[in-house]
N, C-alpha and C positions, 0 to 999 in steps of 0.2 A: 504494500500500500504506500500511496507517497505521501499521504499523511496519517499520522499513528495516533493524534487527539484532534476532535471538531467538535462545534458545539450542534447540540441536535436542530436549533433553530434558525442555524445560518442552512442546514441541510434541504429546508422546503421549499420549492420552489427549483432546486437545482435538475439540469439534465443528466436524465440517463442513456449512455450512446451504448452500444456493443462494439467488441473489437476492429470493426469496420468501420467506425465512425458513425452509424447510422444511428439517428435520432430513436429510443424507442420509446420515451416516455419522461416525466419529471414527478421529484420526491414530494410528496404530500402528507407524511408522517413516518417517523417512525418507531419501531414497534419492540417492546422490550418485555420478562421475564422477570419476576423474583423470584429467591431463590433463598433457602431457609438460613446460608449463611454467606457474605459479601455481597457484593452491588449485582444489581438489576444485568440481567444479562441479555445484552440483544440480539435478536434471533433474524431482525430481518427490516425491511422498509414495505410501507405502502405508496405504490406507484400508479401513477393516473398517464392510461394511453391513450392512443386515439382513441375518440368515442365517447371519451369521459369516462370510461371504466378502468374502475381500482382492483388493482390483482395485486400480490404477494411477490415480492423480491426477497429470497433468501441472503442473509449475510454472506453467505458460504458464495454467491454465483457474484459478487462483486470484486472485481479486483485493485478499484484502485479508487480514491477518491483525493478529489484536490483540484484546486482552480478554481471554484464555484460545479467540478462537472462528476459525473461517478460513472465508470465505466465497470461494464456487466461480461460477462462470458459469453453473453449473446444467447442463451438461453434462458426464458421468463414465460410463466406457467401461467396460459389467459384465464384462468377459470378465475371469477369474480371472487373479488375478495370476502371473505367470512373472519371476524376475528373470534377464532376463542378462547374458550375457560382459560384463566389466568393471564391472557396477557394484556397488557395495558400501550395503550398510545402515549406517546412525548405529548404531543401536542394538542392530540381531544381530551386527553386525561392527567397527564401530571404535571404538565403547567402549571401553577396557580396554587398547589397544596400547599396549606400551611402544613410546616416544619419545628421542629424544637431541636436549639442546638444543645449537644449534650456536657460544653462546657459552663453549661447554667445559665448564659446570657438571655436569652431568651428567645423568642421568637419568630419568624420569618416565614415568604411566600419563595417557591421556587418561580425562577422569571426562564431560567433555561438548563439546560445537563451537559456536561462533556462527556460524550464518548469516547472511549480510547480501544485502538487495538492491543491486546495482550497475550493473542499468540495468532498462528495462521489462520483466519478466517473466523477468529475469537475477539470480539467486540463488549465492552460492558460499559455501564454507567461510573463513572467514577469522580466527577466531581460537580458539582451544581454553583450555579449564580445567583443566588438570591437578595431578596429586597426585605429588611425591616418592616414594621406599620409605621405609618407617616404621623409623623408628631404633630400637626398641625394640619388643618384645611388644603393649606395652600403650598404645601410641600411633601415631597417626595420623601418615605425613608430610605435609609442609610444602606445602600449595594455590602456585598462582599461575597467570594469567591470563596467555597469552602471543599474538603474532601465527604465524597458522599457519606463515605464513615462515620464523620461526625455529626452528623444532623441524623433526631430520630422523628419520623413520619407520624402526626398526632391520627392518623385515621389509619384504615384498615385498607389492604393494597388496591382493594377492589375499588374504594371509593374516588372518585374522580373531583377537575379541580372544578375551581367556581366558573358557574357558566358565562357570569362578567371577563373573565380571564380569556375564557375560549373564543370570544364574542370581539374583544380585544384583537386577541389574533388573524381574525376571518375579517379586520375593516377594510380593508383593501382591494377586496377580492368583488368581482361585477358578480350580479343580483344570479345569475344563470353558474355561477363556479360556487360560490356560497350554497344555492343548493343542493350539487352534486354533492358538496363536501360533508353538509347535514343529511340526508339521504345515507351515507356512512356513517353515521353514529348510531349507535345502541339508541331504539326509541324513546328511551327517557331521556339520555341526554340531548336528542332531536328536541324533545318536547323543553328541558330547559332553555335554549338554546335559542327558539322561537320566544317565549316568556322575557329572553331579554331585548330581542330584539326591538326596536323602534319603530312602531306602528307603518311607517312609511315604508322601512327598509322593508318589514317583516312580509310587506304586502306584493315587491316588488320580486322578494323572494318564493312565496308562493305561486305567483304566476309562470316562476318555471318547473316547480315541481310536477309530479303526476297528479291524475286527479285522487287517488284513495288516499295521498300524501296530506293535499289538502286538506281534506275533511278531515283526515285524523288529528289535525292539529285546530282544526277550526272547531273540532269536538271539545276538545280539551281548552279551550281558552272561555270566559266569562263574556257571556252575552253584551255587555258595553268595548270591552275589549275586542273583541268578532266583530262588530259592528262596526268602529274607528279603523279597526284592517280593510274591513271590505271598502269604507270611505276612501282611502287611499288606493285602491285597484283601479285599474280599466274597466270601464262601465258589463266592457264584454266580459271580462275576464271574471268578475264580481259577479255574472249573472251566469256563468259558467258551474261555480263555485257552487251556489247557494241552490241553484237544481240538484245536485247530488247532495244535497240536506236532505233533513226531514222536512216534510211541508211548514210542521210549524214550528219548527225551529225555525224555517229561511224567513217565515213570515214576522216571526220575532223580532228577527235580526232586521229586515226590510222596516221595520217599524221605527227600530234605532235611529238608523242611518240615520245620515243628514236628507229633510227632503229631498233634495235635486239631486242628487246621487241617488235616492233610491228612487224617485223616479223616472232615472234613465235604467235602470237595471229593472225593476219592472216593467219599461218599454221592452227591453227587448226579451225578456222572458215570455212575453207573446208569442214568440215567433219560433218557427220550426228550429230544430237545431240544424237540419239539412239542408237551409234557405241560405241567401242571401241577406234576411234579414237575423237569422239566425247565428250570421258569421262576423257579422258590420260592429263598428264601433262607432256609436255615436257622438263622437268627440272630433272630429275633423276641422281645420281653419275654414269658416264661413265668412263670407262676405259681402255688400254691396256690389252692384255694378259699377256704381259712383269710385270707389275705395281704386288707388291708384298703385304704382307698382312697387313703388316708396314703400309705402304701409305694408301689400304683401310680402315684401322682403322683410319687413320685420317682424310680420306672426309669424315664421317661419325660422328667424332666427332663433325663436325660444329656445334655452337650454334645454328645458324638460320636455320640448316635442319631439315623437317617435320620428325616427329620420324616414320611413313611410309615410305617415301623415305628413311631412314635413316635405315631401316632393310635388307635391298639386294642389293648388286652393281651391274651394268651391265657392260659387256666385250662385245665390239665391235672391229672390225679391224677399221681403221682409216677410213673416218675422227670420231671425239668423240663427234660431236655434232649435233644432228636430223636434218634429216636424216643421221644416221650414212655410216661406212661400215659396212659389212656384222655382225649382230647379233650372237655370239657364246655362251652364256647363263650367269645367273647371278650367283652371289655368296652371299649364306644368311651372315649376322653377326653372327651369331652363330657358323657357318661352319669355319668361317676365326679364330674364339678363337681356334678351336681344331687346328691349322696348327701353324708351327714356322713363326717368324715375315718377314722371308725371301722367306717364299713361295711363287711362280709364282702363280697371280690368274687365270693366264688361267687354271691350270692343277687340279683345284679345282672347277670346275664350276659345277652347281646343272646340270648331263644330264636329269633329270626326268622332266623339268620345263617345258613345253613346251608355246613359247611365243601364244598370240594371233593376227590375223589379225585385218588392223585396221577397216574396217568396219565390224568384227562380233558384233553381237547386243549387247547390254547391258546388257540384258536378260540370254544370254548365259555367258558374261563376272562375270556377281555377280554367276552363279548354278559355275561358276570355284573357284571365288575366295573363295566360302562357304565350296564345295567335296573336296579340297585340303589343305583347314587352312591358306589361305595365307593373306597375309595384302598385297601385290601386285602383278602384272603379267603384264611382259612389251609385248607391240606391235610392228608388224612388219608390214611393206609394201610387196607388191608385189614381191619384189627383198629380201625380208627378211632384209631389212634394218632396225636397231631401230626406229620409232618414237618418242614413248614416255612410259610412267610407267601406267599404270590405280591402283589407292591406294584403300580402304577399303573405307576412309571417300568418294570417287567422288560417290560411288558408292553407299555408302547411301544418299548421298545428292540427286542422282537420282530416288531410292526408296522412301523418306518418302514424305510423304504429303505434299504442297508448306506451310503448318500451320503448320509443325510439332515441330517449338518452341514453339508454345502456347500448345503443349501436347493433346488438344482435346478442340473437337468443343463444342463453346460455348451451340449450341443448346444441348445439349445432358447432361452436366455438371447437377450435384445434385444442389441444391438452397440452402444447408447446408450442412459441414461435421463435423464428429468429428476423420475420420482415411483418414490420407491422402498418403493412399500408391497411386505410379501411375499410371493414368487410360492406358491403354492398347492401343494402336494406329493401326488403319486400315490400312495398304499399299493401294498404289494408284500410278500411273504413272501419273504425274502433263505433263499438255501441256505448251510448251513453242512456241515462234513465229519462223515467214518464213521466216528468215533473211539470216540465213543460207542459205548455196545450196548444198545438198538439203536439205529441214528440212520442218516440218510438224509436228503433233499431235505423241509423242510417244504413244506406242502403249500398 
């Protein structure tokens, strides 16, 4: 090895190549043993490959670590990773444990561990970095670098650290890697982990989860709590959620809300799950005719708008918000660069675009948005009033597979690779429940 001590938390995030240099994957925890007498012995790393899926790196298949990189023997065993009986994560689990040091000083949180190698392909725990409690509000306590020897663990090995700790460590990571990374945690520490999370974040992270993921967390959370999450979702996504409720818990929660958030989410809970209007979000940039090119370039600038929504503005007669008046057509961003900043966006509106109804299928809605290159296509009522936008991502989300984080099914997966380009994905129309009216098994 070319380096014989690292700290477990500079380890996350680093690339794992195999002897070829080929990219296979990067560290995402790793994973350690106690042991009735000396330091925690490590047995191996959690590794995230193509696909987002987490398999098992043995200590033994690594041979080199250093530079920021870890190089592997190029053999790594795809089967999803399981952790069990007795071993604990660095990073989901002993981060954060309070400590008692045993020269009587007192007490302390682990912030990170050094690993050291101690014989061939022999890894253990051996020294830790820890932090004091803060004496004050407004300060930090007092670091120190100890041999694991001396600190004794006030809990029991099983128990893991605070989930402020682990929540700490995951701020950096975009709302779609956060939930892969809780998705691997033991349910309860999922469900901690959620509990700390910030109403916003936590909302932005269940939108990439699966659906059973969802409810099982939106089970466990107090009905004002549920309510302030769904507030912060996409209208779609919020109405998504709350059909895989019980009727009256969603109706509970629809109650909470803030009105105009729940009454975009009960719009569209009207609607087919296999429609158009069953797929739309009703949140898209609306606008006058009048409203010039100036102004669209700057709803579009919002930080917080979906870079889909964020590609075409819609022109409606008044009123501007779903259901509009009468639909007159959208205007791409691209279209508004070539116009002066004082152009009328009525007199630039794309006539080729034609909206969709909002119960045309699904089906018909992605062969449009595929023959035409679009990243969206708004809907209209009866009365050809706006709706809503149907984006590119609704529409994959209703294409791929209810698995299609995991990239492909376990059953099917090699039991070794050494090239990990990725595997190829079947389409499939996932069912979802009755809750809806009308809704049923898409088709």
């Amino acid at each position: 090895m070319s380096t014989s001590r690292v700290f477990a938390a500079r380890l996350v995030g680093c690339s794992v190549f195999d002897p070829n240099g080929d990219r296979v994957g990067k560290v995402r925890d790793v994973l350690v043993v106690y042991r009735s007498q000396g330091s925690p012995r490590v047995v191996g790393m959690v590794l995230e490959v193509p696909g987002k899926r987490r398999v098992f790196l043995s200590i033994g298949r690594i041979t080199s670590i250093g530079s920021g990189q870890i190089i592997t023997t190029g053999l790594i065993n795809l089967r999803r990773f399981e952790q069990r009986r007795g071993e604990v994560r660095v990073m989901s689990e002993l981060l954060g444990r309070s400590v008692r040091l045993r020269d009587g000083s007192g007490e302390a949180n682990i912030e990170d561990v050094a690993i050291e190698e101690t014989g061939l392909g022999e890894w253990e725990v051996t020294q830790a970095f820890l932090r004091r409690p803060r004496t004050t509000t407004f300060t930090k306590g007092a670091t120190l670098f100890i041999a694991w020897s001396d600190i004794i663990e006030k809990t029991d090995t099983g128990e893991t650290q605070s989930a402020t700790q682990l929540v700490a460590s995951y701020a950096d990571m975009l709302p779609a890697d956060l939930a892969t990374a809780m998705l691997d945690l033991p349910e309860q520490r999922m469900l901690e982990v959620a509990y700390e999370l910030s109403d916003d974040r936590l909302a932005d992270v269940l939108e990439e989860m699966p659906e059973n993921e969802q409810v099982d967390i939106m089970n466990q959370l107090a009905d004002d709590r549920a309510a302030d999450v769904l507030d912060q979702m996409q209208p779609d996504d919020a109405a998504d959620l709350i059909a895989h409720l019980s009727d009256e818990r969603g109706e509970t929660l629809l109650d909470l809300m803030e009105p105009e958030e729940a009454e975009d989410v009960r719009f569209l809970l009207s609607y087919a799950p296999d429609t158009a209007g069953g797929l739309m979000t009703t949140e898209p940039i609306i606008v006058s005719a009048d409203s010039t090119v100036a102004e669209g370039l700057a709803l579009i600038r919002r930080h917080e708008l979906a870079p889909a929504l964020g590609a075409a503005i819609c022109v409606t007669l008044p009123p501007y918000e779903p259901p509009t008046g009468r639909f007159l057509g959208m205007v791409h961003f691209q279209r508004m660069l070539r116009y002066p900043p004082n152009e009328r966006l009525g007199t630039i509106v794309d006539s080729t675009l034609e909206p969709v109804h909002s119960g045309t299928s699904a089906a018909e809605v992605s062969r449009i948005l595929a023959s035409y290159n679009l990243v969206s296509v708004p809907v209209v009522d009866d009365n050809h009033r706006l709706v809503g936008v149907v984006t590119i991502d609704d529409v994959l989300d209703y294409l791929l597979p209810d698995d299609w984080r995991s990239s492909t099914n376990d059953a099917e997966e090699p039991a070794v690779f050494t090239n990990t380009s990725t595997a190829s994905v079947t389409l499939r129309k996932p069912t979802r429940p009755g809750r809806r009216s009308p809704r049923g098994t898409r088709p």
